[in-house]
C-alpha positions as CSV (number, residue, x, y, z in Angstrom):
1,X,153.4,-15.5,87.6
2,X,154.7,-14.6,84.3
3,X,157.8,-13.0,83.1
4,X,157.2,-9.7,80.5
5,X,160.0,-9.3,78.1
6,X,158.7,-6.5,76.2
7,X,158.8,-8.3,73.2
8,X,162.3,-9.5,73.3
9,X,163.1,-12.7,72.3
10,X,165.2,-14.3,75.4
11,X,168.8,-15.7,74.5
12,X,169.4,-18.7,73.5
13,X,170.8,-21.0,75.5
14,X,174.6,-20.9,76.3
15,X,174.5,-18.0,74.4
16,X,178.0,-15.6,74.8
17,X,178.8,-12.3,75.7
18,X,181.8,-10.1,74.3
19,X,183.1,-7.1,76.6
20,X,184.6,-4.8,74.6
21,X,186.5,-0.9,76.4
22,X,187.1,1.8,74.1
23,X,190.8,2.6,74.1
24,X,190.1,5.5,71.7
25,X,187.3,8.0,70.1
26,X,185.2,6.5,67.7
27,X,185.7,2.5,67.7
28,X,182.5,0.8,65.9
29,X,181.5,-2.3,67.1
30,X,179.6,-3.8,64.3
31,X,176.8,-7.1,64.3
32,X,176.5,-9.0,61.9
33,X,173.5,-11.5,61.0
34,X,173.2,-15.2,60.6
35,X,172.2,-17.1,58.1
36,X,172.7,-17.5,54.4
37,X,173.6,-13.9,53.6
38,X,175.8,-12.6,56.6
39,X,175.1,-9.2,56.5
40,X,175.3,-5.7,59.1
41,X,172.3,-5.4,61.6
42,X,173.7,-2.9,64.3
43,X,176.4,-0.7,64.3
44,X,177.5,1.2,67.9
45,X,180.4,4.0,68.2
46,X,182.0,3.9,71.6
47,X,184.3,6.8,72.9
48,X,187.4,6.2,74.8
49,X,186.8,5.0,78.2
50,X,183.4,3.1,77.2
51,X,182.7,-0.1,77.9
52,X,179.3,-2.2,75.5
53,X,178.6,-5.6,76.6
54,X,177.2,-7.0,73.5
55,X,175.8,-11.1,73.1
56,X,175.7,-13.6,70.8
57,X,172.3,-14.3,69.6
58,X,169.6,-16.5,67.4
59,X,170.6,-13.2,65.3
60,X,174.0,-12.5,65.6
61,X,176.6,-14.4,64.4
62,X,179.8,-12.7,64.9
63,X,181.2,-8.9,65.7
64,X,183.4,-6.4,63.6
65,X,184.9,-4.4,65.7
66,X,186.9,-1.0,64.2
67,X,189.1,0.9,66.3
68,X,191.5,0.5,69.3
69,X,190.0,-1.8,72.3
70,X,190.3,-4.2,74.6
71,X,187.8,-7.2,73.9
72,X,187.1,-9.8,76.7
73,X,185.4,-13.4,76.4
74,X,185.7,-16.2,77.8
75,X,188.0,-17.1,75.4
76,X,190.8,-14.9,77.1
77,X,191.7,-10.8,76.4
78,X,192.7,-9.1,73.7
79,X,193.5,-5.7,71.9
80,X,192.2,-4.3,68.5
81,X,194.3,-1.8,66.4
82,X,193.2,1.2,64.6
């Protein structure tokens, strides 16, 4: 049996996840693209109390992140400023 994935290309392996909470209205997390030219790919508002759980992919290369929240990785937790 066969897996669908409705297109979607699956993660790469050891691939990481970011959880990022809202502290405030309006906090933009921002991906950004790999490769030569880094550039913006997807941009999501969050309002306070929401919670994204974004990954790292073949795609994404890093995360802007504009607002106050708390970010958690594996790395440990942290806050962002307005």
């Amino acid at each position: 049996m066969t897996e669908k994935n409705n297109g979607v290309s699956p993660a790469p392996a050891g691939s990481e996840y970011i959880v990022v909470k809202a502290k405030e209205n309006g906090v933009q997390v921002i991906g950004l693209t790999r490769g030569h030219d880094t550039r913006f790919h997807h941009t999501e508002k969050l309002d306070k109390g929401e919670v994204l759980i974004a990954q790292f992919t073949d795609h994404t290369s890093a995360m802007k992140i504009r607002g106050k929240a708390e970010i958690w990785s594996k790395h440990g937790q942290l806050e962002s400023e307005s």
